[in-house]
C-alpha positions as CSV (number, residue, x, y, z in Angstrom):
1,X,0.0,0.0,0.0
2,X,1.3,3.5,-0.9
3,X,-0.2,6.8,-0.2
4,X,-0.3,9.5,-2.7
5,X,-1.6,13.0,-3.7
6,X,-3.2,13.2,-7.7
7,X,-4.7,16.6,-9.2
8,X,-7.5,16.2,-11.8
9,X,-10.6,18.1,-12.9
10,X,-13.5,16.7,-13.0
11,X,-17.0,18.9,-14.5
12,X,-19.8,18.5,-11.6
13,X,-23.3,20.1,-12.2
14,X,-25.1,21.3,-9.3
15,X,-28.3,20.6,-8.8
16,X,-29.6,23.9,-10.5
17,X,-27.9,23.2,-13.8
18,X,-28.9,19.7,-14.0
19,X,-32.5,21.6,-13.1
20,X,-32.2,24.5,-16.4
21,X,-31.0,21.8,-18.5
22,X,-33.9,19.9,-18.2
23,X,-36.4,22.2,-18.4
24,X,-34.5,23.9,-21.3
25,X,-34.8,21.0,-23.5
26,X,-38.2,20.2,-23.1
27,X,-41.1,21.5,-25.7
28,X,-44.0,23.3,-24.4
29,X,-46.0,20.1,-24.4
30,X,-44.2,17.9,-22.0
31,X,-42.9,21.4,-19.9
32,X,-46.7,21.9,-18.9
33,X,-46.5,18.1,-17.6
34,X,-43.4,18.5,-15.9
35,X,-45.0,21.8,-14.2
36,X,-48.0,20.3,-13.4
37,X,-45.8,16.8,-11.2
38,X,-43.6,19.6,-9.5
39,X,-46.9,21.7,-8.1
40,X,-47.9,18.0,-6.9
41,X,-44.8,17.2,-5.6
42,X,-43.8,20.1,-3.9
43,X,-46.2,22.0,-1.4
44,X,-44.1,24.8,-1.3
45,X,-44.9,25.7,-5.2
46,X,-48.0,27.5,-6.1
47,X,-49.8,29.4,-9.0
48,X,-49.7,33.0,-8.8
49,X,-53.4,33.5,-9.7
50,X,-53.4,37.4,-9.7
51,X,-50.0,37.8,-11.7
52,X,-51.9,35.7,-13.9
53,X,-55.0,37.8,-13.6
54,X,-53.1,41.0,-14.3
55,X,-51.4,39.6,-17.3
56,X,-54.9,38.7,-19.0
57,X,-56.2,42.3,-18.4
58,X,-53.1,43.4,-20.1
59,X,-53.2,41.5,-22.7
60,X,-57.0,42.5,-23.3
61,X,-55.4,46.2,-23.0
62,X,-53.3,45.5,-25.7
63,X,-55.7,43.6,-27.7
64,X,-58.4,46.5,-27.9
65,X,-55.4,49.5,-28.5
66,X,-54.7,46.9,-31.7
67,X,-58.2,46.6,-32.8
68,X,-58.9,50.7,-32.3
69,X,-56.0,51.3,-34.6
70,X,-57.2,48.9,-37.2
71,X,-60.5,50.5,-37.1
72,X,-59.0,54.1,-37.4
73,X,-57.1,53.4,-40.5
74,X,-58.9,50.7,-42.4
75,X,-56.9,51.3,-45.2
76,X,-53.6,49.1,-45.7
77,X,-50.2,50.9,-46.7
78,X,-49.3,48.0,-49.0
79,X,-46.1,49.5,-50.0
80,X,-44.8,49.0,-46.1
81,X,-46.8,45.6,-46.2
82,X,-44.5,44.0,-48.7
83,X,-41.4,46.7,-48.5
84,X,-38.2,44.8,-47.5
85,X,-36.5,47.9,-46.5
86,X,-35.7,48.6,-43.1
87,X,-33.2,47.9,-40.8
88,X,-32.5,45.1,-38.1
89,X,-34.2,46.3,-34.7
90,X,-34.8,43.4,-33.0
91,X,-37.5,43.9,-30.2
92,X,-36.9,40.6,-28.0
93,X,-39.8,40.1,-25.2
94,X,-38.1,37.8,-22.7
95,X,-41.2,38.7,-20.6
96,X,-44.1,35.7,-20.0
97,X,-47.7,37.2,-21.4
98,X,-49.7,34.8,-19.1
99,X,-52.6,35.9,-20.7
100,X,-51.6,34.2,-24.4
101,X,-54.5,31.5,-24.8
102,X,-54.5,28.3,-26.5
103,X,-56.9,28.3,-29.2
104,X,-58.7,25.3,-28.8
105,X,-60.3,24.6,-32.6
106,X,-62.9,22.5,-32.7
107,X,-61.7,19.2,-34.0
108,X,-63.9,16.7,-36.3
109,X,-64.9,13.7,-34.1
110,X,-62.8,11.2,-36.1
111,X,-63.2,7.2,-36.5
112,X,-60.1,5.3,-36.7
113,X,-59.7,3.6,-39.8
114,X,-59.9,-0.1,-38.6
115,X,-62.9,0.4,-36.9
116,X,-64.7,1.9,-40.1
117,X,-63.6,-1.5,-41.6
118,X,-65.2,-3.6,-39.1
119,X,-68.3,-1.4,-39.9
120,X,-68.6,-2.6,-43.5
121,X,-67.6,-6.3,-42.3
122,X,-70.4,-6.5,-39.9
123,X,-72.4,-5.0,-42.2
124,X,-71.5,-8.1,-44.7
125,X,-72.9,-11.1,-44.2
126,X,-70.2,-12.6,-42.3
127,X,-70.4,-15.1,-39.6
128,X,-69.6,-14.1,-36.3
129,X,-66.8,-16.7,-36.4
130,X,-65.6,-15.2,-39.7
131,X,-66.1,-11.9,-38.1
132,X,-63.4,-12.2,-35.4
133,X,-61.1,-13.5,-38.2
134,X,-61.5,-10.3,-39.9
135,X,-61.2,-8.5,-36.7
136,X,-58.2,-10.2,-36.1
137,X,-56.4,-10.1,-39.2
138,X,-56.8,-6.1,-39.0
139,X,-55.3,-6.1,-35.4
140,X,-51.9,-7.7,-37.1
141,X,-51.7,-4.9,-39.9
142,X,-49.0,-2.6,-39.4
143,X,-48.7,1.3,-39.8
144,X,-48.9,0.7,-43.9
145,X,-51.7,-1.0,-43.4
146,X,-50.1,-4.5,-44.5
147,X,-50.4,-7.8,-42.9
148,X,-47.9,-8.4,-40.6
149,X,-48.6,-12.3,-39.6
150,X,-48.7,-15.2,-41.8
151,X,-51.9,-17.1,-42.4
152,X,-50.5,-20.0,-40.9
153,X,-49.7,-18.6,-37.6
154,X,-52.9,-16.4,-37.3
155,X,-54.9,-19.6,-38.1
156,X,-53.6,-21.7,-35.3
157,X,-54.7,-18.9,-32.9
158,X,-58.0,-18.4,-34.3
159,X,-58.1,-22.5,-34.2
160,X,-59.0,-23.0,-37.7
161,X,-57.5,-23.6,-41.1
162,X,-55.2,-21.3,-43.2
163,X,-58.0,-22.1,-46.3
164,X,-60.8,-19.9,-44.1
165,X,-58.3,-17.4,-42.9
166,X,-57.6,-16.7,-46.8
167,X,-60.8,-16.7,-47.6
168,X,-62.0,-13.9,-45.4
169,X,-58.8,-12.2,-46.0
170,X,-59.5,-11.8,-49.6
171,X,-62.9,-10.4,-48.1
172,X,-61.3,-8.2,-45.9
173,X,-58.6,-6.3,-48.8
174,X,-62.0,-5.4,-50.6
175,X,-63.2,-3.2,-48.0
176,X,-62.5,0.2,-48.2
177,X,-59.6,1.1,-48.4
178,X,-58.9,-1.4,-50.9
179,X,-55.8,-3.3,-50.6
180,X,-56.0,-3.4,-46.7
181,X,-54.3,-6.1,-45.2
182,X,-52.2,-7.1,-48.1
183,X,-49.4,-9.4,-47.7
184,X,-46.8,-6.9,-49.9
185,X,-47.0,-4.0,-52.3
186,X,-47.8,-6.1,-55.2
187,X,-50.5,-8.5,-54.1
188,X,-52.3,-4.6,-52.6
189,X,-52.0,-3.1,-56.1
190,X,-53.1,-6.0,-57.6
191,X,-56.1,-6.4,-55.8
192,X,-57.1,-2.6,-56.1
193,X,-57.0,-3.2,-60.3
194,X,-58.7,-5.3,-60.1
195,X,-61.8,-3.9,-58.3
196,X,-61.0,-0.9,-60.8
197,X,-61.8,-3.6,-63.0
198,X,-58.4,-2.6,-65.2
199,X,-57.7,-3.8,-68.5
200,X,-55.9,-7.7,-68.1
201,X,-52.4,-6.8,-69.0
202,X,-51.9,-4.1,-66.6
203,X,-52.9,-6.8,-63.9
204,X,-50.5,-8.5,-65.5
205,X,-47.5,-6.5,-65.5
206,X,-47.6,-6.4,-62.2
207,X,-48.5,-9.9,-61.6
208,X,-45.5,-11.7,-63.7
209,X,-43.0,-8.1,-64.3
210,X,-43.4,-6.7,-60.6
211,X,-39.6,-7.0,-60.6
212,X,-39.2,-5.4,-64.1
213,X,-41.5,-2.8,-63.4
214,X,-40.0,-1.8,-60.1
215,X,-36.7,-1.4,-61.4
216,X,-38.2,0.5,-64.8
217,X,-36.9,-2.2,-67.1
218,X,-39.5,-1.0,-69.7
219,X,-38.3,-2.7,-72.6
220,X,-37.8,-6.1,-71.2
221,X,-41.7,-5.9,-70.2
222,X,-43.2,-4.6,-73.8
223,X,-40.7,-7.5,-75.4
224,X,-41.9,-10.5,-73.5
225,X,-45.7,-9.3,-73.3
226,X,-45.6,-7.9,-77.0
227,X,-46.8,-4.6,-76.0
228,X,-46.6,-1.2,-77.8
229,X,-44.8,2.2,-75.2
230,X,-48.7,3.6,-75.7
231,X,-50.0,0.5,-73.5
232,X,-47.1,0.6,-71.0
233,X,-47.3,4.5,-70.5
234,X,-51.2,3.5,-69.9
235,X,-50.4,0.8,-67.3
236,X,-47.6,3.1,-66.0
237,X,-50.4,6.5,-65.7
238,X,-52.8,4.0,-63.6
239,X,-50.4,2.1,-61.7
240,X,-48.8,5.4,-60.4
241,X,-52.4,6.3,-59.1
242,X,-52.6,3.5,-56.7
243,X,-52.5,3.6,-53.4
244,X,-49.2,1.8,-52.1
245,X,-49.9,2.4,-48.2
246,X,-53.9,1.7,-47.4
247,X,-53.1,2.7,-44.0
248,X,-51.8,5.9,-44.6
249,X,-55.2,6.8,-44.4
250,X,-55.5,7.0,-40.9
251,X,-54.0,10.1,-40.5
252,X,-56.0,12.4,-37.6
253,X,-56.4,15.7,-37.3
254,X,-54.2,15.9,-34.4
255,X,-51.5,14.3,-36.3
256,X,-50.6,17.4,-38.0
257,X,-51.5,19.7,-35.1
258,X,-47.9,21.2,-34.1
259,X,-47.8,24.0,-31.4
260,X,-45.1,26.5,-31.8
261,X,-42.7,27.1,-28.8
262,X,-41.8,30.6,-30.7
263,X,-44.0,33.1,-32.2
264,X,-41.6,36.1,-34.2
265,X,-44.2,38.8,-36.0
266,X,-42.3,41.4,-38.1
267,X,-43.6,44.9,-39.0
268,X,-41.2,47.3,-40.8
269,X,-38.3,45.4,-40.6
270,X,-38.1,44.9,-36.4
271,X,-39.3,41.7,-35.2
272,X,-41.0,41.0,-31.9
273,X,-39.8,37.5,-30.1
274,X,-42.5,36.0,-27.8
275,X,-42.4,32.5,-26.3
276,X,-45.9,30.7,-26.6
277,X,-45.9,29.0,-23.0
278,X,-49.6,31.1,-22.4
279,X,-50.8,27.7,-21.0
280,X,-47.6,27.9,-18.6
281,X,-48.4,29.4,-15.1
282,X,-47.4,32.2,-13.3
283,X,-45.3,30.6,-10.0
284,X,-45.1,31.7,-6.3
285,X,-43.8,30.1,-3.3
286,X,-46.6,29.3,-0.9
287,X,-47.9,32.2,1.5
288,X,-49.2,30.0,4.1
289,X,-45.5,27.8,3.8
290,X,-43.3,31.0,3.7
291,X,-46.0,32.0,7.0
292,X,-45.0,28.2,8.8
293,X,-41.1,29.3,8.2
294,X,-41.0,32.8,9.8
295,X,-42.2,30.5,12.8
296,X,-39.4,28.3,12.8
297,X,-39.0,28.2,16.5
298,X,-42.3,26.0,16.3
299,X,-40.6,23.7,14.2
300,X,-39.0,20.3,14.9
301,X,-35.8,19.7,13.3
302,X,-36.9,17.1,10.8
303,X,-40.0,19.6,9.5
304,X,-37.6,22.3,9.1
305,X,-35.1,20.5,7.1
306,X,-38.0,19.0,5.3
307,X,-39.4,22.7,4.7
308,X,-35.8,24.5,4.1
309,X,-35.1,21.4,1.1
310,X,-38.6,22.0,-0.5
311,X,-38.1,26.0,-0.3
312,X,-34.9,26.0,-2.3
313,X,-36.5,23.4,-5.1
314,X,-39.1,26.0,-5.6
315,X,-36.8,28.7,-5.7
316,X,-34.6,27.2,-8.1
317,X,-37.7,26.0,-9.9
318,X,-39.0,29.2,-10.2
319,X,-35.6,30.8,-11.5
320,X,-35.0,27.7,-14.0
321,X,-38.4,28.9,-15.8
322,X,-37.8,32.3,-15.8
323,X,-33.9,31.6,-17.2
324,X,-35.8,29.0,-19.9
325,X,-37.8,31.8,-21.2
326,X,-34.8,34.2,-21.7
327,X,-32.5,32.0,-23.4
328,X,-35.3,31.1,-26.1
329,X,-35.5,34.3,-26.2
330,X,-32.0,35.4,-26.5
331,X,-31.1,31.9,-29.0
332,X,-34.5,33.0,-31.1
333,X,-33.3,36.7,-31.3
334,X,-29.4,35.7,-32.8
335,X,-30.8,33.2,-35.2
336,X,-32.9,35.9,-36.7
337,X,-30.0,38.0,-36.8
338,X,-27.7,35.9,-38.3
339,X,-30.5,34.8,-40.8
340,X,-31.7,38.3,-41.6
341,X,-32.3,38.1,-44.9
342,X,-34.5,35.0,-44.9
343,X,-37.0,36.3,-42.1
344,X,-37.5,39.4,-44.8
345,X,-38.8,36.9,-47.2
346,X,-36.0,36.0,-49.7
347,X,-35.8,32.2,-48.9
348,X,-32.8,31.5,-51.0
349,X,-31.0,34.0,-48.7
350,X,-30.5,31.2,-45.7
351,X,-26.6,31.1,-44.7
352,X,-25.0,28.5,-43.6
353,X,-24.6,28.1,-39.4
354,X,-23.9,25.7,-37.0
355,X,-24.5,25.5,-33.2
356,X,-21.1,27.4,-32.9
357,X,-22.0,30.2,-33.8
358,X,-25.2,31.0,-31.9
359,X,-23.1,30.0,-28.9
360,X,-20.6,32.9,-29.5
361,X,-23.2,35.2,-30.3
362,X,-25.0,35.0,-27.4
363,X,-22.2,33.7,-25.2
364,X,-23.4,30.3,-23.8
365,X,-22.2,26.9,-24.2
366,X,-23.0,24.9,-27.5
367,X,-24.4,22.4,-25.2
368,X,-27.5,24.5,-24.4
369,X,-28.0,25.9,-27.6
370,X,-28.6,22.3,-28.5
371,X,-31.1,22.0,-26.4
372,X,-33.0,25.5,-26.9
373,X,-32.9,24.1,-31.0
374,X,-34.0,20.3,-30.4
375,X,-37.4,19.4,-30.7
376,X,-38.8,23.4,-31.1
377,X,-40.9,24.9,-33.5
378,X,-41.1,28.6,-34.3
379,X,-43.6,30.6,-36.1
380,X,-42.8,33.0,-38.4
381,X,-43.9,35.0,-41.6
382,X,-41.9,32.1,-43.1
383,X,-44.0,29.7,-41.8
384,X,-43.7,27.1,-39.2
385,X,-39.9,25.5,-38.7
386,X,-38.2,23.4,-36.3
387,X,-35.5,25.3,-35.0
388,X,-32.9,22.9,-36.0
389,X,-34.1,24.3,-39.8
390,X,-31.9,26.8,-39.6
391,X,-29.0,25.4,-38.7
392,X,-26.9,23.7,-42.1
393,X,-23.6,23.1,-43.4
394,X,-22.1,25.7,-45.6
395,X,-19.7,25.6,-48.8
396,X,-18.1,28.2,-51.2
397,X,-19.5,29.0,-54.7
398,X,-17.9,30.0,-58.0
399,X,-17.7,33.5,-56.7
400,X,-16.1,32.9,-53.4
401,X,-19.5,33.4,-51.6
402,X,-20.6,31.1,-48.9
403,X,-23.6,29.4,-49.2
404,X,-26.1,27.0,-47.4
405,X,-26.2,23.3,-48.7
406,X,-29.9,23.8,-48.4
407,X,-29.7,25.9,-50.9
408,X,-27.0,23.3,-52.6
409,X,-29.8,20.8,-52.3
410,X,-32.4,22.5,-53.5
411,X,-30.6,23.9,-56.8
412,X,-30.3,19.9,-57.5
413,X,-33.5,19.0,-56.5
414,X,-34.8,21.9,-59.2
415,X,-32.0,20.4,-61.9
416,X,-33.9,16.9,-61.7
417,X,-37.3,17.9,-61.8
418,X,-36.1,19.6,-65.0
419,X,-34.4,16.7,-66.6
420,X,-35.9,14.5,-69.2
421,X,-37.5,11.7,-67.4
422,X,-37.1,9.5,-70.3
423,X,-33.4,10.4,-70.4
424,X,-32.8,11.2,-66.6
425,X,-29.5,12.5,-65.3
426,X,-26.8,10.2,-63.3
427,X,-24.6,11.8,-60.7
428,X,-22.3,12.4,-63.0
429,X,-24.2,14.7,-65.1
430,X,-26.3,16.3,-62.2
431,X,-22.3,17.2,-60.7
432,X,-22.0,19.2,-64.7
433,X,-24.7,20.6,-63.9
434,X,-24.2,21.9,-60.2
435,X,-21.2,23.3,-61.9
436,X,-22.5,25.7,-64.7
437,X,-25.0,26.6,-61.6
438,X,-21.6,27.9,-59.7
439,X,-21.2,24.7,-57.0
440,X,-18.5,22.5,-57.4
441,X,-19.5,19.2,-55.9
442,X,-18.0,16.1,-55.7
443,X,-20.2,13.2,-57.3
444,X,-20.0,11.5,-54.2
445,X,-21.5,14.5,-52.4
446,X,-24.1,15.1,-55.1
447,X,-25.2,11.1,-54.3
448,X,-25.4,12.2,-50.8
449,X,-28.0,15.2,-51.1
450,X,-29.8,13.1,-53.7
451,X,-30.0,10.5,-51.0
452,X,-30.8,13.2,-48.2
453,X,-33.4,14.1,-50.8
454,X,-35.1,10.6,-51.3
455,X,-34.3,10.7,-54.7
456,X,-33.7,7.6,-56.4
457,X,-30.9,6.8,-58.6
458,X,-31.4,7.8,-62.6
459,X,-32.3,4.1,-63.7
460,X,-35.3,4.6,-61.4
461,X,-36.5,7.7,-62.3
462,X,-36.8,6.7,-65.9
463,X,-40.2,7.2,-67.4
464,X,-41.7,6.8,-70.7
């Protein structure tokens, strides 16, 4: 055994940084649940109902002044409506409006797809017994709306024989939508043909070509079914109106329903930063708590300690929302800065940035920017984006300019919608062409974005 001395760092969070961290990356969904366990779990937290109060009646205030103007001067000033001109004022409002409401639209009462299936099958004729095979078979489809169990297996459940299973199967891929429960993409597009009651040969293009026709081997398919290119670009036109995924139909209204963390409005060229947390409380420590604690002579040890540990959670708490609101505010307020141009409307105008460089603008480490960017949207007069939008990889162009690879991306996305699809561009070509646009690419980088894209290959985006 030997004793010695060793001298290290080591990075420890304290409790209050492990505390802002937490709440920082958190969208406003899951903060309002994280909000509403620590008022359970700690007595010393409250709402502050008349901050809240007060907030509303401003924001009414505010709301009227807005509506009196508009009434005053009904006529718009369209040149200062869509004038760019106008210089970069930022007006960030790191303060909480308490009084900004959800606005709960009414949403349409909704049936989930399966169930309106089960409607038509009961409605069929069935058996019961044949009824809970349908029922059943829909509970194995997965989110394409494809059969995800053999017939086998489901028929040893149901304690009967593959032959019935198949035969309300077939039953089943007629409901609407047709091609439910399919076993893969071609047997679904079959089976919708043929309830469009499509000419033969397309049926059977797909039926003995699927692999040929996939892979847009055209002339293999027109040379072994003695077909002219009029009757493939037919079968090609009703094919590509199929419906590949039946289940993609149960999409809900909700599904699409994203709430903004960040609201930015621009008028004359300032913008106005406001963090949408109006369903986030106003927080106090407790009166009748703080009361019990100015009494701590009438305290046992074990209450107090209880009591002193509780009062500093709050505090920092209390501080770790207030700190969240500002560094949205203060992140949201350099990324406008930085990307100027494209908040004024020119959306070709986005420059590159990386996580870097918000953290040197506004000081902090790239480790909470991170976090303030992950997982938030923001609404703008540019639409709705996830923060992480802004935030790409940059390059140089002919001219020595730097520019976004968004921009990159979209210049080759443009360059193949262009192309001729019956004589469409490899990555060779597309890298000629990203070079008389000014970008000189690599082909293995232009395979990449066309990748990033979901863009197939040029054998696959041949057409007739």
């Amino acid at each position: 055994m030997k004793l010695g001395q060793t001298l290290e760092q080591q990075l420890k969070l304290t409790p209050q940084q492990i505390l802002m961290s937490t709440l920082l990356q958190l969208p406003m969904q899951l903060l309002e649940t994280n909000i509403s366990q620590e008022l359970e779990s700690n007595p010393l937290l409250e709402i502050d109902e008349e901050a809240t109060r007060l907030k509303q009646e401003q924001k009414l205030d505010k709301e009227a002044e807005k509506e009196k103007s508009a009434d005053n001067d009904p006529e718009y000033d369209w040149d200062s409506v869509f004038g760019r001109d106008g210089k970069n004022e930022f007006i960030p409002r790191s303060d909480f409006d308490a009084s900004r409401e959800e606005i709960n639209a009414p949403q349409p009462d909704e049936v989930n797809f399966i169930d309106r299936i089960m409607d038509q099958i009961r409605t069929s004729g069935l058996t019961d017994s044949d009824i809970e095979i349908a029922e059943y078979l829909l509970g194995n489809l997965d989110d394409s709306g494809y059969l995800s169990n053999s017939l086998e297996n489901i028929a040893y459940i149901m304690e009967t024989d593959p032959e019935t299973v198949e035969r309300v199967l077939k039953i089943v891929q007629r409901m609407e939508p047709v091609g439910v429960a399919a076993r893969d993409l071609r047997e679904c597009l079959i089976i919708q043909l043929e309830e469009n009651h499509e000419e033969p040969y397309v049926i059977d293009i797909l039926r003995d070509y699927f692999e040929d026709f996939a892979n847009h081997r055209y002339e293999n398919i027109m040379k072994s079914m003695k077909i002219d290119e009029e009757d493939l670009k037919y079968a090609q036109k009703v094919i590509s109106q199929l419906n590949p995924k039946p289940g993609d139909m149960d999409n809900g209204f909700s599904n699409h329903n994203i709430i903004p963390d960040i609201i930015v409005t621009e008028e004359n060229g300032s913008f106005s930063i406001v963090i949408n947390d109006g369903n986030i409380p106003e927080l106090r420590m407790s009166r009748s708590y703080e009361d019990m604690l100015a009494n701590r002579s009438k305290l046992d040890r074990d209450t107090r300690e209880y009591l002193n540990k509780k009062v500093e959670s709050a505090r920092w708490y209390i501080q770790s929302i207030h700190q969240r609101r500002n560094t949205m505010t203060r992140v949201m307020d350099a990324i406008i800065e930085r990307q100027y141009d494209y908040f004024m409307g020119n959306a070709d105008a986005l420059k590159p940035m990386i996580l870097k460089d918000i953290a040197e603008m506004v000081s902090m480490d790239i480790s909470t920017i991170s976090r303030v960017t992950n997982g938030k949207y923001v609404q703008s007069p540019m639409g709705l984006h996830e923060l992480k939008f802004f935030f790409t990889e940059g390059m140089k162009d002919n001219d020595g300019e730097d520019v976004s690879t968004r921009k990159i991306k979209n210049t080759l996305k443009g360059i193949i919608d262009r192309e001729d699809k019956a004589k469409p561009l490899n990555d060779e070509k597309l890298v000629k062409e990203l070079a008389r646009e000014g970008y000189q690419i690599a082909r293995r980088t232009v395979a990449k974005y066309r990748e990033q894209l979901n863009i197939p290959i040029a054998r696959l985006r041949r057409e007739i």
